[in-house]
Every structure is written in structure tokens, then in C-alpha cells.
C-alpha positions as CSV (number, residue, x, y, z in Angstrom):
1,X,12.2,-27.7,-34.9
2,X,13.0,-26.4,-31.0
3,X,10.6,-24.4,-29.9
4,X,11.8,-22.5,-26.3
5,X,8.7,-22.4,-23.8
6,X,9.4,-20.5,-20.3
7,X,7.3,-21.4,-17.8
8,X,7.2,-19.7,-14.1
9,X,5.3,-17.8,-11.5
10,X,4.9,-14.0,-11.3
11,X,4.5,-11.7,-8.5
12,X,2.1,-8.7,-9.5
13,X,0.7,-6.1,-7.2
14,X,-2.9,-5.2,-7.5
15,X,-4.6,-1.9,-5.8
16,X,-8.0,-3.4,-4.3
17,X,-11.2,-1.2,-5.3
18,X,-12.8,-1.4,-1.8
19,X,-11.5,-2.7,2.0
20,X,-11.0,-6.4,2.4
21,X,-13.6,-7.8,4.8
22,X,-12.6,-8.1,8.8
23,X,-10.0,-4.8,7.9
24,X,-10.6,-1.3,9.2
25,X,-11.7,1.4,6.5
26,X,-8.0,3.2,4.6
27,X,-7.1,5.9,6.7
28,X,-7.3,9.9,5.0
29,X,-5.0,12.1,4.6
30,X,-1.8,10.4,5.5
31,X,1.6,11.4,5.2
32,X,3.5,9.4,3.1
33,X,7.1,8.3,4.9
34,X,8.4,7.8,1.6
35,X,7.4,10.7,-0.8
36,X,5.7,12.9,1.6
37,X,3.3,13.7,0.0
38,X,-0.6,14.1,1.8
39,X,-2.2,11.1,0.3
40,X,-5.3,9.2,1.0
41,X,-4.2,5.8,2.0
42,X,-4.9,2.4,0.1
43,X,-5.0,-1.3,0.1
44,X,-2.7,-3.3,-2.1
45,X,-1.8,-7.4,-2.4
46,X,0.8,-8.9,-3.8
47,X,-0.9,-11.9,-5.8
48,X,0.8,-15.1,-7.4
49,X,0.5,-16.0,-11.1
50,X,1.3,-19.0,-12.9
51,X,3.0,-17.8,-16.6
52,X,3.8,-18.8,-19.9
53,X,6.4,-17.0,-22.0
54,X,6.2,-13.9,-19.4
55,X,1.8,-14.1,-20.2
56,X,0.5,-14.5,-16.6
57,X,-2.3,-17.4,-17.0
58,X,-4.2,-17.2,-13.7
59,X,-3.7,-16.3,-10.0
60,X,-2.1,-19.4,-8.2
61,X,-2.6,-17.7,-4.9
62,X,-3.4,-14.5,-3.5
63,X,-1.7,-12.3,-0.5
64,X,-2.1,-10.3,2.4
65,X,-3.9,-7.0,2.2
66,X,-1.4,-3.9,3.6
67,X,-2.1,-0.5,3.3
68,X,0.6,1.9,0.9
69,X,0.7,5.4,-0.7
70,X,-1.9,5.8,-3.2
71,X,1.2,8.1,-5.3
72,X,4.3,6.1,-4.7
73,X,3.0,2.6,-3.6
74,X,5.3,2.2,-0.5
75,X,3.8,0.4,1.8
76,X,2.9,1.7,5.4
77,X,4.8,-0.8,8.2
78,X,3.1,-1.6,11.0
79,X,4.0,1.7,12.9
80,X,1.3,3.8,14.5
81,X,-0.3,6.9,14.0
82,X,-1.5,9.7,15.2
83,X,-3.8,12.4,13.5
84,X,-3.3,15.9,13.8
85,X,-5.8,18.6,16.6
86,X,-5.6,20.6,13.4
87,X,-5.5,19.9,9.8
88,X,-6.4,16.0,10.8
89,X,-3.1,14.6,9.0
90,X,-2.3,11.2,10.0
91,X,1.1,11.7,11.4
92,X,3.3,8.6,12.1
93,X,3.7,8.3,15.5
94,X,7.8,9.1,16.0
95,X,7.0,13.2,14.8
96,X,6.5,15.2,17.1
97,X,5.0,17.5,15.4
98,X,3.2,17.7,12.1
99,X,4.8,17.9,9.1
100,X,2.1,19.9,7.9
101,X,0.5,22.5,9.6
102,X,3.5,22.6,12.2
103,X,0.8,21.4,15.5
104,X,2.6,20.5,18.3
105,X,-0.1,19.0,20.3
106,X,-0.5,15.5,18.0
């Protein structure tokens, strides 16, 4: 008898409950590029796992910490911010004004 075994690696992306060591706390109350939605920012990793039959096993290795939208789970590039006189909005840094409250002065 023939028995099929599929054997591979998986990428899965895990929220982490608290900031890495040697990274800067999540920023509040960013605006999400993506969704735009007001979201508190998080960090996410893209870990490795070795798997049997689709069943992940055990992490082979893990990745890099990055920051995304805690609602839509795109990731934030490496663009800068600013944060809003105002409402205190992380804005990214191409707006010239913010999305939210309509501030000028960012």
C-alpha cells in the first residue's frame, strides 16, 4: 500500500503580545495607508515552519519584527511620520495635512 506524505515549510504570521527587545514601543493612533482606518499600531513576524501533510511541526526559524495595522495587517514601510498638533494622529509623512481632524500644521 502507497501511502502519499507531503513534506515542506510554511510561512505563518504571528502578532507578537509585547515589543521585541532593542525596538521602540508601537506607535498610537496611526493611520492606516491601507484601510484608513485610526488604529493602534502593532508588531508582527513572519516565522518559518517545517510541515507534514499541511500540520506545521515546529518553527525552523523566526523573522524580523515590522510594525502593521492592527485591522488589516498591512504592514507599515519604512516611511516616516509625523503626529498631529491636534488629535495626535500619526500622519505619514507625504500628507500635508491630517486626514483626520483636517490640521494643517503637522
Amino acid at each position: 500500500m502507497i501511502c502519499p506524505v507531503i513534506i515542506g515549510c510554511n510561512n505563518k504570521t504571528n502578532k507578537l503580545n509585547s515589543t521585541p527587545r532593542d525596538y521602540p514601543e508601537p506607535p498610537e493612533q496611526v493611520l492606516c495607508d491601507k484601510c484608513g482606518n485610526r488604529i493602534n499600531a502593532v508588531y508582527r513576524r513572519n516565522d518559518y515552519y517545517f510541515s507534514i501533510c499541511f500540520l506545521n511541526l515546529f518553527r525552523i526559524s523566526k523573522g524580523t519584527p515590522y510594525l502593521s495595522c492592527n485591522y488589516c495587517e498591512a504592514s507599515f514601510g519604512g516611511h516616516g511620520t509625523n503626529i498631529c498638533e491636534d488629535c495626535r494622529t500619526a500622519v505619514p509623512s507625504q500628507f500635508k495635512y491630517c486626514p483626520h481632524c483636517g490640521n494643517k500644521s503637522i
